[in-house]
Structure formats: structure tokens, C-alpha cells
C-alpha positions as CSV (number, residue, x, y, z in Angstrom):
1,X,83.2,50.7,67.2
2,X,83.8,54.4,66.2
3,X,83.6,54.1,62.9
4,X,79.5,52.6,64.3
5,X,79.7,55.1,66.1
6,X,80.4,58.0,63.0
7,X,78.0,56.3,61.3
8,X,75.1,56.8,63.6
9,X,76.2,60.6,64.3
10,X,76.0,61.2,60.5
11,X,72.5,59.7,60.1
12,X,71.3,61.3,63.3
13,X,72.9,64.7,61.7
14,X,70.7,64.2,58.1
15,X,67.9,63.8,60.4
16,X,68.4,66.6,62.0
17,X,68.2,68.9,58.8
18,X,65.0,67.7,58.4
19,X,63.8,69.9,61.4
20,X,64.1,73.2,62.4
21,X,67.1,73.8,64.9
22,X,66.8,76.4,67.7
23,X,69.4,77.5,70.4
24,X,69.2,78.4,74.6
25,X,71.9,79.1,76.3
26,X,74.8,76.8,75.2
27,X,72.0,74.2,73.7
28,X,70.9,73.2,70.0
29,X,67.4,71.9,70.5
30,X,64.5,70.9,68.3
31,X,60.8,70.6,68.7
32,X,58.6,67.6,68.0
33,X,55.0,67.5,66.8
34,X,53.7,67.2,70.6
35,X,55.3,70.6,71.3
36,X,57.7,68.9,73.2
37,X,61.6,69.3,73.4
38,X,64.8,67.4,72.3
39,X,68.6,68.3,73.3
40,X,70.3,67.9,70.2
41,X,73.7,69.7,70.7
42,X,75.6,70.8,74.1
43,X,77.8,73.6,72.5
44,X,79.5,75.2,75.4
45,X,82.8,74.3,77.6
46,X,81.4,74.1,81.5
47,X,82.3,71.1,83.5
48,X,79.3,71.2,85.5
49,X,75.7,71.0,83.5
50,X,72.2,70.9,84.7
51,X,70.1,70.8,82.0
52,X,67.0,72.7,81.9
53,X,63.3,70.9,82.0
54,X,61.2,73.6,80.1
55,X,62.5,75.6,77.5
56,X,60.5,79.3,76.6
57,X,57.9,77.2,77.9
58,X,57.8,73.9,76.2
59,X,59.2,70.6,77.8
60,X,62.5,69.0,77.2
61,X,61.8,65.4,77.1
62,X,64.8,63.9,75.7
63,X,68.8,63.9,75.3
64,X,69.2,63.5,71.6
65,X,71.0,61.4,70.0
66,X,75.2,62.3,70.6
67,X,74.2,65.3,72.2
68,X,76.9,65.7,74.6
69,X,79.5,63.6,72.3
70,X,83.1,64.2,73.2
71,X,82.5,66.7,75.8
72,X,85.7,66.3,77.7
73,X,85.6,68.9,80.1
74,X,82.2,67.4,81.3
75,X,82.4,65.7,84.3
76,X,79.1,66.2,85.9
77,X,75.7,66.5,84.9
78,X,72.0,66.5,86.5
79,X,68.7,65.1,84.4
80,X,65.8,66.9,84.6
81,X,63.0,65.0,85.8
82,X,60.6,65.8,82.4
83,X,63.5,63.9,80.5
84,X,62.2,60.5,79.3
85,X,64.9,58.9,77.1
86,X,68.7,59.2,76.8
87,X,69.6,58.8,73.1
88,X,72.3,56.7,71.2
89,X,75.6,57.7,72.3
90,X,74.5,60.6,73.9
91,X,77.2,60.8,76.3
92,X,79.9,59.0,74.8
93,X,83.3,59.9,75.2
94,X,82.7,62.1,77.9
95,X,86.2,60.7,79.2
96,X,86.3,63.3,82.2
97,X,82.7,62.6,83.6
98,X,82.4,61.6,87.2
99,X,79.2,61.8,88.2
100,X,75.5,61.6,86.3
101,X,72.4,62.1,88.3
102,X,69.4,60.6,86.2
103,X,66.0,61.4,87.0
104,X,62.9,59.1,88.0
105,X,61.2,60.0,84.5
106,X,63.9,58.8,82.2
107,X,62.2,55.3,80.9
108,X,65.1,54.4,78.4
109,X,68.8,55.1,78.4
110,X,69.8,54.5,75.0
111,X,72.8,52.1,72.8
112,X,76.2,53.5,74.1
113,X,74.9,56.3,75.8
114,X,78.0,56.3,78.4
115,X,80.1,54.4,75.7
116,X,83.7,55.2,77.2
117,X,82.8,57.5,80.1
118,X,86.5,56.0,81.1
119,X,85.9,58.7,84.6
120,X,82.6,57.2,85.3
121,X,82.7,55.2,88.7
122,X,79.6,54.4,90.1
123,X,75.3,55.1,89.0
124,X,72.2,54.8,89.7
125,X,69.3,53.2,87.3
126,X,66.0,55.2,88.9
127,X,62.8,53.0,89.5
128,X,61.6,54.5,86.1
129,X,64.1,52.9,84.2
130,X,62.7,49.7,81.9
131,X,65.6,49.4,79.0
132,X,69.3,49.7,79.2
133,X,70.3,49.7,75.1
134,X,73.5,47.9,73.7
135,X,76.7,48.9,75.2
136,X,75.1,51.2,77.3
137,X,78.2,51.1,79.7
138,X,80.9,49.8,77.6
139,X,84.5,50.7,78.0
140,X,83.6,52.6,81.4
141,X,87.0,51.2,82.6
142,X,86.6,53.1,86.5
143,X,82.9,52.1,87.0
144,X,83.2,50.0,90.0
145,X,79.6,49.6,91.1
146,X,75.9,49.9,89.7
147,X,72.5,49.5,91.1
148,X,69.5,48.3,88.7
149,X,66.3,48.6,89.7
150,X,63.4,46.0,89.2
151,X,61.8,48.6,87.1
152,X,64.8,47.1,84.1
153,X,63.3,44.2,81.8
154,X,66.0,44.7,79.0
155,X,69.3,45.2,79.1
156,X,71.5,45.4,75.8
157,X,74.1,43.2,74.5
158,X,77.5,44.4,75.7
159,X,75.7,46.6,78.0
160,X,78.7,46.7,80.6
161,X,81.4,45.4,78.0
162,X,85.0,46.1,79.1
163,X,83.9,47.5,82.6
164,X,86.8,46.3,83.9
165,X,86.5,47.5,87.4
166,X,83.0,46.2,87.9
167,X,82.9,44.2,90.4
168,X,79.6,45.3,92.6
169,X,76.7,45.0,90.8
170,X,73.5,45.0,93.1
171,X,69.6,44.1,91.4
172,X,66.7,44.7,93.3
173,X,65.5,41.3,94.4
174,X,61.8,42.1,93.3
175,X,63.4,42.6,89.5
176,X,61.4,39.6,87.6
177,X,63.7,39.6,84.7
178,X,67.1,39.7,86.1
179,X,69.3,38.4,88.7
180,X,72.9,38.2,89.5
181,X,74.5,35.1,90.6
182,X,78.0,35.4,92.0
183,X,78.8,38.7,90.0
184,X,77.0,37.1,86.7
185,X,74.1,38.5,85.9
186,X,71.1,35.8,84.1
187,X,67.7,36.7,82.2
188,X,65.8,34.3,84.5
189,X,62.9,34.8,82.2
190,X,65.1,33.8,78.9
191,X,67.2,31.2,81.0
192,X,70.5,33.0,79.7
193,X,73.6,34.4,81.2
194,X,73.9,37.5,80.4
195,X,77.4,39.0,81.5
196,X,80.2,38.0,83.4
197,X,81.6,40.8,85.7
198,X,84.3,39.9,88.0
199,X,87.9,38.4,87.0
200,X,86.9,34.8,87.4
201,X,89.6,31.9,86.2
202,X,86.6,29.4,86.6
203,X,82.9,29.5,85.9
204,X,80.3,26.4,86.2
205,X,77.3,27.5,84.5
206,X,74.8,26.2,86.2
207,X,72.3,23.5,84.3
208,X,69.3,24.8,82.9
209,X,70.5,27.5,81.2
210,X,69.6,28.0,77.4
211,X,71.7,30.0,75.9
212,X,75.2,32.0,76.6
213,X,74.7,35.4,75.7
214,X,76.7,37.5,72.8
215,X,79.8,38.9,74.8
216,X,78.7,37.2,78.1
217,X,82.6,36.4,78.6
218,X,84.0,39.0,76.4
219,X,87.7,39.7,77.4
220,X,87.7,38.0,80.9
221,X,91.0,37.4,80.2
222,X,91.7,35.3,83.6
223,X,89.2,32.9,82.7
224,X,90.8,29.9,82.5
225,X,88.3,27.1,82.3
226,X,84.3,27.2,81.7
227,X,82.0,24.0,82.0
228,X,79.0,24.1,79.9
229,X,75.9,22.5,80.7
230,X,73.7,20.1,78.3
231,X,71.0,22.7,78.0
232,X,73.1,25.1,76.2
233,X,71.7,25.2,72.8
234,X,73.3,28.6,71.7
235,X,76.8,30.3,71.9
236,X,76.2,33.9,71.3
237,X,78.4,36.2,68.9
238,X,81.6,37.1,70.5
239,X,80.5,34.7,73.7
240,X,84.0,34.3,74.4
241,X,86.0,36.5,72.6
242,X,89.8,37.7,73.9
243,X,89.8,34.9,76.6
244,X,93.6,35.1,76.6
245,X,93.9,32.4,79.8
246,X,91.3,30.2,78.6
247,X,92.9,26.6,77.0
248,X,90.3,24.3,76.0
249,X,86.8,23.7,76.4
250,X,84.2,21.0,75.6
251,X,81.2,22.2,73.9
252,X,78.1,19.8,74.6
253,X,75.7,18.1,72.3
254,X,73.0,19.8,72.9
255,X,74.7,23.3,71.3
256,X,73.3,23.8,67.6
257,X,74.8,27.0,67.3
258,X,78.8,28.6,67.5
259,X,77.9,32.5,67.1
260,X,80.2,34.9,65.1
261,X,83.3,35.8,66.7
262,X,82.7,33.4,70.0
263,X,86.0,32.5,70.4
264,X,88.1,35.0,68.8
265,X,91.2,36.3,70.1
266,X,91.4,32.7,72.6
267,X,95.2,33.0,72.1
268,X,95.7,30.0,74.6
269,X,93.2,27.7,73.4
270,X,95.0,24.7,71.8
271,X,92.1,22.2,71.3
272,X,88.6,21.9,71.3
273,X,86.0,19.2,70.6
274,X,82.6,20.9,68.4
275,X,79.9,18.4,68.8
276,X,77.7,16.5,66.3
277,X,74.7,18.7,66.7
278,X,76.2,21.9,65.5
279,X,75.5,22.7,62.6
280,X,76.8,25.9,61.5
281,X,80.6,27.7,62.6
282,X,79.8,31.2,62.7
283,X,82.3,33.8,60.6
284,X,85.7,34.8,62.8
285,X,84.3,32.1,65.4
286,X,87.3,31.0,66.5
287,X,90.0,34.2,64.8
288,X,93.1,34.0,65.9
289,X,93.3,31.4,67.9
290,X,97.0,31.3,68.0
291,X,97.7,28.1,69.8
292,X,95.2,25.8,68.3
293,X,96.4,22.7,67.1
294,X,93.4,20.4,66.2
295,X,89.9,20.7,66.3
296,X,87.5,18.5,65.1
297,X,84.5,19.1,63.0
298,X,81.6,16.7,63.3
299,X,79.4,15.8,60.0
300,X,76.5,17.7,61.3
301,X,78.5,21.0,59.7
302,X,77.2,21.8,56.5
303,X,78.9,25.6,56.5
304,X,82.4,26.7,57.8
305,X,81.5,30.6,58.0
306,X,84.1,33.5,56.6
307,X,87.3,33.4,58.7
308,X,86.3,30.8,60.8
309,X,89.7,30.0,61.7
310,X,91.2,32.9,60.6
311,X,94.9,33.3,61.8
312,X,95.1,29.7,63.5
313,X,98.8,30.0,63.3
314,X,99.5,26.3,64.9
315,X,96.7,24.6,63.3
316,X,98.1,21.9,61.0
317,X,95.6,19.7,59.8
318,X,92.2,19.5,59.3
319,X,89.8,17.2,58.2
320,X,86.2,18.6,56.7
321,X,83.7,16.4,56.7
322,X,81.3,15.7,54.0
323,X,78.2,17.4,54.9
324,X,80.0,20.9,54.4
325,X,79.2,21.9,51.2
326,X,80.7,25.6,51.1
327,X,83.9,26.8,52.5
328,X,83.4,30.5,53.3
329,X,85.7,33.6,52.7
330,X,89.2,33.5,54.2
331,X,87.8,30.2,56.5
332,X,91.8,29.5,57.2
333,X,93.5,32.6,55.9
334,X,96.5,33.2,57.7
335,X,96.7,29.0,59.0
336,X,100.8,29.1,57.9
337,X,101.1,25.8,59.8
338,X,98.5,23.9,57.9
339,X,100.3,21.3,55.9
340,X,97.4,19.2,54.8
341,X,93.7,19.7,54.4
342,X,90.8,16.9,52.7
343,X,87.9,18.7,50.8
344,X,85.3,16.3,50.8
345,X,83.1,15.5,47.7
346,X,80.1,17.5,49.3
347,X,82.2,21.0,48.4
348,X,80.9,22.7,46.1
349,X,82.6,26.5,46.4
350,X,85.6,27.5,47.9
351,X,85.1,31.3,48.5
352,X,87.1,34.0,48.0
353,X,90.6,33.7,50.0
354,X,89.6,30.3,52.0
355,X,93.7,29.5,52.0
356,X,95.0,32.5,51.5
357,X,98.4,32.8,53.2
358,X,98.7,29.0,53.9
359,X,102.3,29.1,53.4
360,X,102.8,25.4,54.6
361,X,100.6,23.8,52.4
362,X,101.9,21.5,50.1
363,X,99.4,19.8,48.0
364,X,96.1,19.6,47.6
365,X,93.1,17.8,45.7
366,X,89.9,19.9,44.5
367,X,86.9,16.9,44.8
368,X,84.8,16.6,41.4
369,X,81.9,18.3,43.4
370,X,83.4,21.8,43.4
371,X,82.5,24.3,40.8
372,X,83.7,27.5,42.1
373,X,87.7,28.6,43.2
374,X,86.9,32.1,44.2
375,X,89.5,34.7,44.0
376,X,93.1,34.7,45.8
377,X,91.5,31.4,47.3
378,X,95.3,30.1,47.5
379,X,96.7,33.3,47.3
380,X,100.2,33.2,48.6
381,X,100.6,29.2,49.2
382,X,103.8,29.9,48.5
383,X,105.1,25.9,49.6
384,X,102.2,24.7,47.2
385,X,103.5,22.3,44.4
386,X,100.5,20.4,43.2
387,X,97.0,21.0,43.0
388,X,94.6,18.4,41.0
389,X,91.4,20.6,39.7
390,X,88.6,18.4,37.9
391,X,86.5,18.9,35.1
392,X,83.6,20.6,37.2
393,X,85.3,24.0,38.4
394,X,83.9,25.9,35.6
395,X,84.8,29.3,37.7
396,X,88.4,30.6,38.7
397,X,88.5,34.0,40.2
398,X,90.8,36.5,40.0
399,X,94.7,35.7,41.9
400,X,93.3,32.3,42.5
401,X,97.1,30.9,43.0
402,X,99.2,34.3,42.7
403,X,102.3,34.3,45.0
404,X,102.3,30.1,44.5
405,X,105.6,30.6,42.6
406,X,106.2,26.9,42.9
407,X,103.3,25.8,41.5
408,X,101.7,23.1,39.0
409,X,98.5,22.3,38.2
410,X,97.1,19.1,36.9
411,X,93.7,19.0,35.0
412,X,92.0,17.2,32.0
413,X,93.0,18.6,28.1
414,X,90.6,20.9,27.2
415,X,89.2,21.8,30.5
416,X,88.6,25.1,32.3
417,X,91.7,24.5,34.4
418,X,93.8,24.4,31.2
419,X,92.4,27.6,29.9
420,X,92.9,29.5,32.8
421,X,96.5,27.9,33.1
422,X,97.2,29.0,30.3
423,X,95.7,32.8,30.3
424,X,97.8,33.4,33.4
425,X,100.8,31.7,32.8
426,X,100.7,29.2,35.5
427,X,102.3,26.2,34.7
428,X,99.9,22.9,33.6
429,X,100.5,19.2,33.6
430,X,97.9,17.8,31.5
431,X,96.5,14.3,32.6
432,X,95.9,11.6,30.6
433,X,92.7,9.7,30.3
434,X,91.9,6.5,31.0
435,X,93.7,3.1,30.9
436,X,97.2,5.7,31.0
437,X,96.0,7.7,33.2
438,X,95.8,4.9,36.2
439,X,98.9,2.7,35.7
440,X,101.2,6.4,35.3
441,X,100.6,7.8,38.5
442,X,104.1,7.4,39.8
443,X,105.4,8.0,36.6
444,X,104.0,11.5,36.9
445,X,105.4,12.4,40.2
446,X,108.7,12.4,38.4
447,X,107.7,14.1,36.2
448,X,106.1,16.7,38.1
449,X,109.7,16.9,39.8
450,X,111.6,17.6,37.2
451,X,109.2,20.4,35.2
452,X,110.2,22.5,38.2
């Protein structure tokens, strides 16, 4: 997040060469082509600030972006009423700021404009108030209570992430977009939940609702069990991320979609069952997952995305099915319990680190449908004795098997498995065709055993 966070405050900064900057008082402002004023910079040190509505006789109309960034001896501060938009991270950081007075003009409080006000414990939205931006509130860890007003029809993804002493959040009841249910707030109009706020350890979402949105559950880390309706069709990004308490949870049919991230960090989580009508396993979607053990994955799958199961230290075998046709960067880096994996026929790339630091596994078989072993794909197998590669890998990146000291490699004479065998010293046992080739399986096992 701060690195986003540089990144945006450098941009905003090039931008702000562009245009001529001019100073009152302890303020860096700029001027727009409607005569009208931005606050670009707060330069002094006071603790309270009111900033001014005209300046030498032109309007100040917004907080620009990062304006008041890092101010930490801030810790209150009054809005004018000409001020129309809070920017992008205008506040954030203000760690000692206690108290914000926004005016009835400002229409738009921007993406992490309070971002980790940690001092922060209670605001109000005014009526004039239609968008709260993404993680407009996040990491606020004292805000205890909001009220939104039913002027808000959008509020941001991660909007009150990590507010972990929210637990009073009021909504006017004439607001037609939102409502909040039990401290868990729902887009009526987009049939989703939006955000869980309280420390719940059980949550029945109720039926009807379409989607689950990205961060909805982040870190409610005393959620221990979550039933999910048949009208879920989507699990947004990070949906469920750093639910250390929760251990297992059945996905219906009806979900097409696991987002990025959605279970991530579920330390506890030790099985789960992904239904035939998903399609895609988003990248990191279920990172370090600790405790899982088994999971299946229906045929419906056609991609496992990068890191899918990333750091699944108890996972020890899994079975792809034959509709997934690419295994994406380090999907099971990190599993060092996996001791056995298929690869069906349908494969046709394993990307770059996919088994990295599988130190359990043993063997394994490369189907005649895979062309590509992208680099350090096995880096580090270091139990890895045998790996069968066909004819149709044509492509063997870079510390494809480094750190598999143990290693041997069967392929055809004269294949692309040899060649690359033999360019990096990796030891080869070449199979024979044919007729030989079937009735000498066993014979080659021995053989295998005593080349080490």
C-alpha cells in the first residue's frame, strides 16, 4: 500500500510542475482554468487548521491530492464550505488527527483520503456527499462510529478496511443505494455485500445476494464459519483474505468466479470443496493457506492463476483435472508437503516457478500435451528423482530443475530434453523406443537406482 501510495504522490507531483505553484500563509496552491483554487501543499507545523475558502480573492474548491500527507502534528481540521472534493490520499497518515469537520459542499472524498488516520474516532458524511473512493477509511484503527448520508451512491472497495474498532455504522434510511444489515453493509441496488464491520464468528448471507464484494471479510479474523447462498455468482478479490479462525467453507454452484487473493492468509482453513461451475482460480486465491490439506478442483477449471496455492504448506496431493490447460506462475510454490501431483494431457505450459520449492515431491510425469517448462518451474525439488519429459516440450527455461541435486531425467534420444540435459549438466536416462521400451519398464527403475 505505500509503495501505491509513493506512486500516486510522484505522479500527482509531475502534474503539479505542469502548473504554476503559488503560496498563502503555510499553503502551496494552484489555480485552475475556472479561476478557481486547489490546496496542493500544507507546509506549516500547527495542530489545529482551518483552511481558508477564498484566496486573494479566488475560491478554493479542492484539497489536492496528498496535500496534508504525513502531517502528524495535525489533529484537527475544519473544511470550508466552497471545498468540493477531497483528493487521493489527501490526509493520509495524519496519525494524530482526531477530529475533521467536512462541509456540506464537499461532493467527493477521494481514494485513501483518511488512509491511516490511526487517531480518527468518529465523522460525519454531510448530505452533499455522493462518492466515498477506495480505502477512503482504511487502517483508521480508533474510528468507532460513522454516519452516511443518503446523499452516498458509491462507496469504494476497502473503503473502511481494517477499521477495527467500527462497530456503529448508522445510514440514513432514505439512502437508495445502501443499507446495513446487522453491522454489514449491502449495495441493495447491486445485490452485494459490501463490508463486514463487527467481529462476527458466524455470518449467513442472506439468499439473493449476487456477489460478495472485494475485501467484504477482509481480516475478520473471528470469523469462523460463513454460509453462502446459491445466488452468489462472484467472490470478489481478497473477499476473504486473513480469516485466521475461519476452517472450511463450501462454495456453491452457482459461483463462476474465485477473485484474486479471496482466501489468502486463511491459516486455519484445512479443506474446501470449489464447485463445477467455476471456471477460473484467481492468482494468490487461496496464499498461504497453511493448514489446507485437500481441495478439489472440478473440470469446469481451465486456468489455475499465479500463486494460487502459494505456500500451502500441508497440502499433499492434488489432482488437476483435464480442462486446465495452463498452470500459472508459482501455482504451488512453497507446497513442501506435496508428494504427488497428476498433470493432465490438456496442459500445455507450466509457467515460471509453478513447483518451486516443492521439497516433497518425488516424481513426476510431464503429459505429451505440454510444450513449455518455464523457468525455476521445479526449482529446489530437492526430494525429486524422476521426471519423464516428452517429445513435445520444445521450451526449458532458465533453472528449470536447479537445487534438484538428486535428479534424473528420462526423455526420447535426440529430443529437446536431451539437449538441455546435457547443456546443463543434469543427469539423463535415455528411453528406448518401442517394442524395448514397454517390456523394460522395471528393468529401468533399477537402473535409475543405481545411476545415483
Amino acid at each position: 500500500m505505500k509503495k501505491i501510495l509513493l506512486l500516486l504522490l510522484i505522479c500527482f507531483a509531475q502534474n503539479l510542475f505542469a502548473q504554476e505553484i503559488f503560496t498563502y500563509d503555510d499553503f502551496s496552491y494552484t489555480i485552475n482554468e475556472n479561476n478557481e483554487i486547489t490546496i496542493t501543499k500544507y507546509n506549516g507545523y500547527s495542530s489545529s487548521v482551518d483552511i481558508p475558502s477564498v484566496i486573494n480573492g479566488k475560491i478554493v474548491t479542492a484539497i489536492g491530492d496528498g496535500a496534508f500527507w504525513e502531517c502528524n502534528s495535525l489533529t484537527s481540521i475544519t473544511i470550508p464550505n466552497s471545498v468540493i472534493t477531497i483528493g487521493n490520499y489527501a490526509f493520509s497518515d495524519c496519525e494524530s488527527l482526531r477530529s475533521i469537520t467536512i462541509s456540506n459542499s464537499v461532493a467527493t472524498i477521494g481514494k485513501g483520503a483518511f488512509f491511516e488516520c490511526d487517531a480518527l474516532t468518529s465523522i460525519t458524511i454531510p448530505n452533499s456527499v455522493t462518492t466515498i473512493g477506495d480505502y477512503a477509511f482504511c487502517e483508521c484503527g480508533s474510528l468507532k462510529s460513522i454516519i452516511i448520508p443518503k446523499s452516498v451512491t458509491t462507496i469504494g472497495d476497502g473503503a473502511f478496511l481494517n477499521c477495527e474498532s467500527l462497530t456503529k455504522i448508522k445510514i440514513s434510511k432514505n439512502n437508495e443505494t445502501f443499507t446495513v444489515i446487522d453491522n454489514i453493509l449491502y449495495n441493495k441496488k447491486e445485490k452485494m455485500l459490501h463490508t463486514c464491520f463487527s467481529k462476527k464468528t458466524n455470518v449467513v448471507i442472506p439468499k439473493g445476494i449476487l456477489k460478495i464484494n472485494n475485501g467484504a471479510f477482509s481480516d475478520c479474523s473471528s470469523l469462523a464459519s460463513v454460509t453462502i447462498p446459491d445466488s452468489v455468482t462472484t467472490i470478489g478479490v481478497h473477499a476473504f483474505s486473513e480469516c485466521d479462525s475461519l476452517t472450511s467453507i463450501t462454495i456453491p454452484d452457482s459461483v463462476t468466479t474465485i477473485g484474486n487473493y479471496a482466501f489468502s492468509g486463511c491459516f486455519s482453513l484445512t479443506s474446501i470443496i470449489i464447485p463445477n461451475s467455476v471456471t477460473t482460480i484467481g492468482e494468490y486465491a487461496f496464499s498461504g493457506c497453511r493448514s489446507l490439506k485437500s481441495i478439489i478442483i472440478p473440470n469446469s477449471v481451465t486456468t489455475i492463476g499465479e500463486g494460487a496455492f502459494y505456500s500451502c504448506w500441508s497440502l499433499k496431493s492434488i489432482t488437476i483435472p483435464d480442462s486446465v490447460t495452463t498452470i500459472g506462475e508459482d501455482a504451488f510454490y512453497d507446497c513442501n508437503s506435496l508428494t504427488s501431483i497428476t498433470i493432465p494431457n490438456s496442459v500445455t505450459t507450466i509457467e515460471y516457478g509453478a513447483f518451486s520449492g516443492c521439497s516433497s515431491l518425488t516424481s513426476i510425469i510431464i503429459p505429451d500435451s505440454v510444450t513449455t517448462i518455464g523457468s525455476e518451474a521445479f526449482y529446489c525439488c530437492s526430494s525429486l528423482t524422476s521426471i519423464t519429459i516428452p517429445d513435445s516440450v520444445t521450451t526449458i527455461g532458465d533453472y528449470a530443475f536447479r537445487g534438484c541435486e538428486s535428479l534424473i531425467i528420462q526423455c526420447n534420444p535426440g529430443s529437446y530434453a536431451e539437449k538441455y540435459c546435457k547443456k546443463n549438466n543434469i543427469k539423463c536416462l535415455i528411453t528406448p523406443d518401442g517394442f524395448w521400451g514397454i517390456i523394460k519398464k522395471k528393468i529401468y527403475k533399477i537402473i535409475i537406482h543405481f545411476v545415483k
